[in-house]
DSSP file (Angstrom, degrees, kcal/mol; ACC not computed):
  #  RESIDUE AA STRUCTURE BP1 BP2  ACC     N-H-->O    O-->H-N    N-H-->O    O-->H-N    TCO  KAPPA ALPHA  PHI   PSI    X-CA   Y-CA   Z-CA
    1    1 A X     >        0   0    0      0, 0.0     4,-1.3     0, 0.0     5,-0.0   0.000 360.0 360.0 360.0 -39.5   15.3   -0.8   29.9
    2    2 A X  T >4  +     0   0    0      2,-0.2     3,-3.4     1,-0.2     4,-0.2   0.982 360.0  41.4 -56.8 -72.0   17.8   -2.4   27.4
    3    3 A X  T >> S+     0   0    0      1,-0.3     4,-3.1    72,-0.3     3,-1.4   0.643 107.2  63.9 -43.0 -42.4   16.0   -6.0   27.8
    4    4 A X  H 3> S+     0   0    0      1,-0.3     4,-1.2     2,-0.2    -1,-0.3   0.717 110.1  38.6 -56.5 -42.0   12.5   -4.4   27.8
    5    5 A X  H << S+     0   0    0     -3,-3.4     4,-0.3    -4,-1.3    -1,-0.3   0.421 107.3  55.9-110.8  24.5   13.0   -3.3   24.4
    6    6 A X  H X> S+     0   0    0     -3,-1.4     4,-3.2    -4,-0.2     3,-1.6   0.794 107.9  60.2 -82.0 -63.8   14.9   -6.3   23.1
    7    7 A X  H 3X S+     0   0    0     -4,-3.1     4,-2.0     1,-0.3    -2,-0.2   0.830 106.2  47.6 -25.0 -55.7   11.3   -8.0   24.5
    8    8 A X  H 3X S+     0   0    0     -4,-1.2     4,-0.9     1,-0.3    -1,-0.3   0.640 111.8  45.2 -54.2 -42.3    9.5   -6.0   22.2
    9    9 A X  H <> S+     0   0    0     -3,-1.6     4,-2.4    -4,-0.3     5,-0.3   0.589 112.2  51.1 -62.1 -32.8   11.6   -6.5   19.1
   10   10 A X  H  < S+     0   0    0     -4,-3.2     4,-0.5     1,-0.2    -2,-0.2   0.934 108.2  50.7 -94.6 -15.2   11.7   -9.9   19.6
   11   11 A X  H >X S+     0   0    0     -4,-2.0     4,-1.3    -5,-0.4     3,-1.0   0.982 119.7  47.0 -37.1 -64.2    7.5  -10.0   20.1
   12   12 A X  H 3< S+     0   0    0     -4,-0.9     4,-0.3     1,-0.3    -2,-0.2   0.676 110.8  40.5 -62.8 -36.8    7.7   -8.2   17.0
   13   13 A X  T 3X S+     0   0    0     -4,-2.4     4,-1.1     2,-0.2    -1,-0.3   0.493 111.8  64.2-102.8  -2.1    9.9  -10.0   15.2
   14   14 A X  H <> S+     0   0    0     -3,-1.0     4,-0.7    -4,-0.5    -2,-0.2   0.903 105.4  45.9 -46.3 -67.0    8.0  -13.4   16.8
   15   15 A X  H  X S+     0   0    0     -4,-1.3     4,-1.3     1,-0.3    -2,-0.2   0.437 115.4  47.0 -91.6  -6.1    4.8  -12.5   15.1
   16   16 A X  H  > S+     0   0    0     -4,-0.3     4,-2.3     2,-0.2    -1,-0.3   0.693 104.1  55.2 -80.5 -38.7    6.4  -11.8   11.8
   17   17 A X  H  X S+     0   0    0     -4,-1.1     4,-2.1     2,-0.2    -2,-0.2   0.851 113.5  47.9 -78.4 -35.8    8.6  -14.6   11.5
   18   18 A X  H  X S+     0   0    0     -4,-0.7     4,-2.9     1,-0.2    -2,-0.2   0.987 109.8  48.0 -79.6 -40.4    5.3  -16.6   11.9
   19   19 A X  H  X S+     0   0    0     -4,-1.3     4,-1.2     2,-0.2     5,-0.3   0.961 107.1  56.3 -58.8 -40.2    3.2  -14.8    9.4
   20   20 A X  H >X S+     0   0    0     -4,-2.3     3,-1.8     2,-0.2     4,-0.7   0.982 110.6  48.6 -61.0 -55.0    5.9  -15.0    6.8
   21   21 A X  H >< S+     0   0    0     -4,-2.1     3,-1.1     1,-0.2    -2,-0.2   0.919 108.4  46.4 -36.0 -60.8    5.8  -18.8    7.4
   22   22 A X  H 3< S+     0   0    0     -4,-2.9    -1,-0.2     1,-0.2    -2,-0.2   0.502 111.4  59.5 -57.2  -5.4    1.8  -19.5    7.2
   23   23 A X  H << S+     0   0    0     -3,-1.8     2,-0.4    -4,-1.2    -1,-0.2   0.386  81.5 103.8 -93.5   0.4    2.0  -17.0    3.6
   24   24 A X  S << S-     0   0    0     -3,-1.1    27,-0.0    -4,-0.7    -4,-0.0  -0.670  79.6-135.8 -95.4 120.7    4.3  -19.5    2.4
   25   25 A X        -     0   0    0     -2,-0.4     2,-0.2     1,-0.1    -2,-0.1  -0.088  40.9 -92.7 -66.8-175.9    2.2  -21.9   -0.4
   26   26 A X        -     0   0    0      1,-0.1     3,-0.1     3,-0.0    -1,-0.1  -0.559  31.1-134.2 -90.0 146.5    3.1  -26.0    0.4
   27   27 A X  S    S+     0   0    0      1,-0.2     2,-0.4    -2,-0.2    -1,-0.1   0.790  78.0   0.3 -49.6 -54.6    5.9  -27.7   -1.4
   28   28 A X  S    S-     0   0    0     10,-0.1     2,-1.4    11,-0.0    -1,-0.2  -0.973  85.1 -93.2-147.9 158.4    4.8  -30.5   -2.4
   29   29 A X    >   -     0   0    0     -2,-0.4     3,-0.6    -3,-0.1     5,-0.2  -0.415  67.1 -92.4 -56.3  39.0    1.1  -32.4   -2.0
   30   30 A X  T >  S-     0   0    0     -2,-1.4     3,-2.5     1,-0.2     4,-0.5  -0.452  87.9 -22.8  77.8-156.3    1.6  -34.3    0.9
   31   31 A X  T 3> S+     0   0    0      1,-0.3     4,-0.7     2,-0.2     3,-0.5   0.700 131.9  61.2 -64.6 -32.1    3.0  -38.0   -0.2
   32   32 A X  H <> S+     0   0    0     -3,-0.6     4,-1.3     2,-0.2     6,-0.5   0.233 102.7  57.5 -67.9   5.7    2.1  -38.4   -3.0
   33   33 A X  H <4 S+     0   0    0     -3,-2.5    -2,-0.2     4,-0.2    -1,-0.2   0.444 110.7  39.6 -96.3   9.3    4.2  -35.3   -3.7
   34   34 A X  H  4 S+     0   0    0     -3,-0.5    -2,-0.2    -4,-0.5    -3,-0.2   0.513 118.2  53.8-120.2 -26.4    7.2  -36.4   -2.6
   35   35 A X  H  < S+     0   0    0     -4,-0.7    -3,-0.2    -5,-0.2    -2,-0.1   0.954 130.1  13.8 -61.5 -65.4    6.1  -40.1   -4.2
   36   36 A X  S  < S-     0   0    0     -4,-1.3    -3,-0.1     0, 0.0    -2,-0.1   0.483 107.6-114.9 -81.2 -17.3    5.3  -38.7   -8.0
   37   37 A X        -     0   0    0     -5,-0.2     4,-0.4    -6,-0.1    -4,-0.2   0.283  55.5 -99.2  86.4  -2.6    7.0  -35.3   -7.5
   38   38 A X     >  -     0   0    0     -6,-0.5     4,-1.3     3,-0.1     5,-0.1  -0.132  41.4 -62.5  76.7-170.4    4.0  -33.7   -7.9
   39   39 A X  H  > S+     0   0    0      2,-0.2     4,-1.8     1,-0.2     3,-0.2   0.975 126.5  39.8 -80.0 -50.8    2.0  -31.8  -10.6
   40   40 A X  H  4>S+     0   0    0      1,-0.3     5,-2.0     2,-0.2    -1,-0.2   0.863 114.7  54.2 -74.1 -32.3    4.8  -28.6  -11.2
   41   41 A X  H >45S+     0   0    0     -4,-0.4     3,-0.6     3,-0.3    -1,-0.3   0.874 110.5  42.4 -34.1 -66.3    7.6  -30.8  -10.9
   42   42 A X  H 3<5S+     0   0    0     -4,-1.3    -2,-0.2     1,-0.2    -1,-0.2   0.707 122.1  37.9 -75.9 -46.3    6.4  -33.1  -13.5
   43   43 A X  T 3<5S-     0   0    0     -4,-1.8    -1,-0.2    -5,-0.1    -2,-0.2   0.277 121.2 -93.8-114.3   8.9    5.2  -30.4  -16.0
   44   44 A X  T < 5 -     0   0    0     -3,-0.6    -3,-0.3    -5,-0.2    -4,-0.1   0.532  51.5-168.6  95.9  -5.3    8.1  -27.7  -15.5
   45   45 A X      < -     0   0    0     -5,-2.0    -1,-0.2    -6,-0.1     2,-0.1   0.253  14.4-137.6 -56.5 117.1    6.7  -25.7  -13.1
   46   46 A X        -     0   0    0      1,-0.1    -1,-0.1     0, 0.0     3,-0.1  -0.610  24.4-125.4 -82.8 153.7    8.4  -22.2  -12.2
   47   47 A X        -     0   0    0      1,-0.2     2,-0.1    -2,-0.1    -1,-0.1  -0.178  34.0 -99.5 -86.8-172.6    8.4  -21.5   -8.6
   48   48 A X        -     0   0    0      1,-0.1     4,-0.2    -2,-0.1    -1,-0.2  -0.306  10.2-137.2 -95.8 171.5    6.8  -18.0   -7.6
   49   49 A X  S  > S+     0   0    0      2,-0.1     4,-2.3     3,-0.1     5,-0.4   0.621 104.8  53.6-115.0  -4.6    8.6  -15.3   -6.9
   50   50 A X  H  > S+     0   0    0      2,-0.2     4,-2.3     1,-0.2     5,-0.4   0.965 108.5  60.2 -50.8 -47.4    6.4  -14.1   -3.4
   51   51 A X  H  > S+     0   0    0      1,-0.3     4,-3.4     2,-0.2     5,-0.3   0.987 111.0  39.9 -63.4 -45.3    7.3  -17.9   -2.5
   52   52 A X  H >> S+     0   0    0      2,-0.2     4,-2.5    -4,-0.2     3,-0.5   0.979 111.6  47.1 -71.5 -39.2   11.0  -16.8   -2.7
   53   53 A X  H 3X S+     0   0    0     -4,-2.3     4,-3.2     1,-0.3     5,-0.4   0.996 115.4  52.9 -84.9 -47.0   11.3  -13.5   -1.3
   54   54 A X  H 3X S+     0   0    0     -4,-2.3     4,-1.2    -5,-0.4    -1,-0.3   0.886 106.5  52.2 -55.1 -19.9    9.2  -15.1    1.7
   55   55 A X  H <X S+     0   0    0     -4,-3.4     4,-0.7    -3,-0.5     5,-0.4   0.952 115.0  41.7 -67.2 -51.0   11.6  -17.8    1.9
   56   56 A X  H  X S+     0   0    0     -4,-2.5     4,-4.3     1,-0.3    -2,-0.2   0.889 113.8  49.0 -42.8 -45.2   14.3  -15.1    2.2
   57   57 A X  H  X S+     0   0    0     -4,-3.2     4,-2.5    -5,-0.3    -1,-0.3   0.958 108.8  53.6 -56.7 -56.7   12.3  -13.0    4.4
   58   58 A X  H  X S+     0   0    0     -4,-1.2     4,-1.5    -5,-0.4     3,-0.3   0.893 116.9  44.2 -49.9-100.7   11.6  -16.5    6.8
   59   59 A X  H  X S+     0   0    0     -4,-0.7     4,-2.0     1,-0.2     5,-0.3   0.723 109.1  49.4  -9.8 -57.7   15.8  -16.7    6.7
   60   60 A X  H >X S+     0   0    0     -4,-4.3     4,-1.8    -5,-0.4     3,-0.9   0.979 117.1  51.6 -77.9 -60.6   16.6  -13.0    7.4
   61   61 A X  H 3< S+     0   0    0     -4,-2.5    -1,-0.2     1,-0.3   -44,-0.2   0.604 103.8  52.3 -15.6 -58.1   13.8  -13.6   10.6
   62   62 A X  H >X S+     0   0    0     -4,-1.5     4,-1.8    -5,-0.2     3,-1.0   0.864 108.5  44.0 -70.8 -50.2   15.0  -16.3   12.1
   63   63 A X  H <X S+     0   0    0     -4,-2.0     4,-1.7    -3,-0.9    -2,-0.2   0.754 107.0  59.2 -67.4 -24.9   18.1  -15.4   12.6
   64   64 A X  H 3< S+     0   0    0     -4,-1.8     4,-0.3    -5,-0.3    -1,-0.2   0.626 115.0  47.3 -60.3 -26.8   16.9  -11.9   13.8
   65   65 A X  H <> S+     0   0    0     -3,-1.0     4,-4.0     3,-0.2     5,-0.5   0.786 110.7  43.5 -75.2 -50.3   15.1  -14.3   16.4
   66   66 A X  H  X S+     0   0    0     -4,-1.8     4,-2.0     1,-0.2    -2,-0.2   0.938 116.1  44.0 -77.4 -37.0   17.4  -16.4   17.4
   67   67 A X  H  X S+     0   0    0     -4,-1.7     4,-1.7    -5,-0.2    -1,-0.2   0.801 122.4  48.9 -78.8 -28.1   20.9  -13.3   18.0
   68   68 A X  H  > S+     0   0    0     -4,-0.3     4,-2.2    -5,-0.2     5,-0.2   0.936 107.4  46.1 -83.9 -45.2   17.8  -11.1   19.8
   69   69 A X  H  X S+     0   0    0     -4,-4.0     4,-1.7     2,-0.2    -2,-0.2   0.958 118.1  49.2 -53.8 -37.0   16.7  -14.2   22.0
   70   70 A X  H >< S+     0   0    0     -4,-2.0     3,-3.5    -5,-0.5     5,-0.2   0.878 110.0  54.4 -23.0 -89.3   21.0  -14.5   22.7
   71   71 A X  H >X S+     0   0    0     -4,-1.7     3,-5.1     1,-0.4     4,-0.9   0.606 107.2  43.4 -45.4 -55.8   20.9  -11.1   23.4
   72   72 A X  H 3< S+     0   0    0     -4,-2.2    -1,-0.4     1,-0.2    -2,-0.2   0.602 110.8  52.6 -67.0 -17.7   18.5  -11.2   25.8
   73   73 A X  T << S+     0   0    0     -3,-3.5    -1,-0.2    -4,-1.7    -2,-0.2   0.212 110.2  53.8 -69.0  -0.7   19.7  -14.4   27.7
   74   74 A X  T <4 S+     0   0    0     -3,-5.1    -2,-0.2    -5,-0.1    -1,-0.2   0.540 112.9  42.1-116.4   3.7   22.9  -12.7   27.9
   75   75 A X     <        0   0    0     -4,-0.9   -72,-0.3    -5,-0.2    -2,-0.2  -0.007 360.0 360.0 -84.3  -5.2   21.5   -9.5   29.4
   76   76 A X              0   0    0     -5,-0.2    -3,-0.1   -73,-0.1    -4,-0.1   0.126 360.0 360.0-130.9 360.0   18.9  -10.3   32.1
């Protein structure tokens, strides 16, 4: 019963970790942003704050993935 609803959380917490990645805008342009530094880089550019609290969110997620997938390999 325990595992069954560790499964569930960790589905949950699966499909969350992955949308907060794909809502997250790109870093840089591809090579030439990592070449010139790109456009916001260049011109001062403030980062967002949705971009941060989805990095945060992406952190707190992942690790929420990775101690429930433990759990559940130390449990079954």
């Amino acid at each position: 019963m325990f595992v069954t609803i560790l499964m569930v959380l960790d589905v949950i917490v699966c499909i969350a970790l992955m949308a907060s990645v794909l809502l997250q805008s790109g870093k840089s342009a591809g090579l030439s942003g990592s070449i010139g530094g790109g456009g916001e880089s260049m011109f001062g550019g403030k980062s967002n704050d949705m971009d941060d609290m989805l990095a945060k969110i992406t952190v707190v997620l992942g690790i929420a993935f990775g101690v429930i997938s433990m759990l559940i390999a130390k449990f079954q």
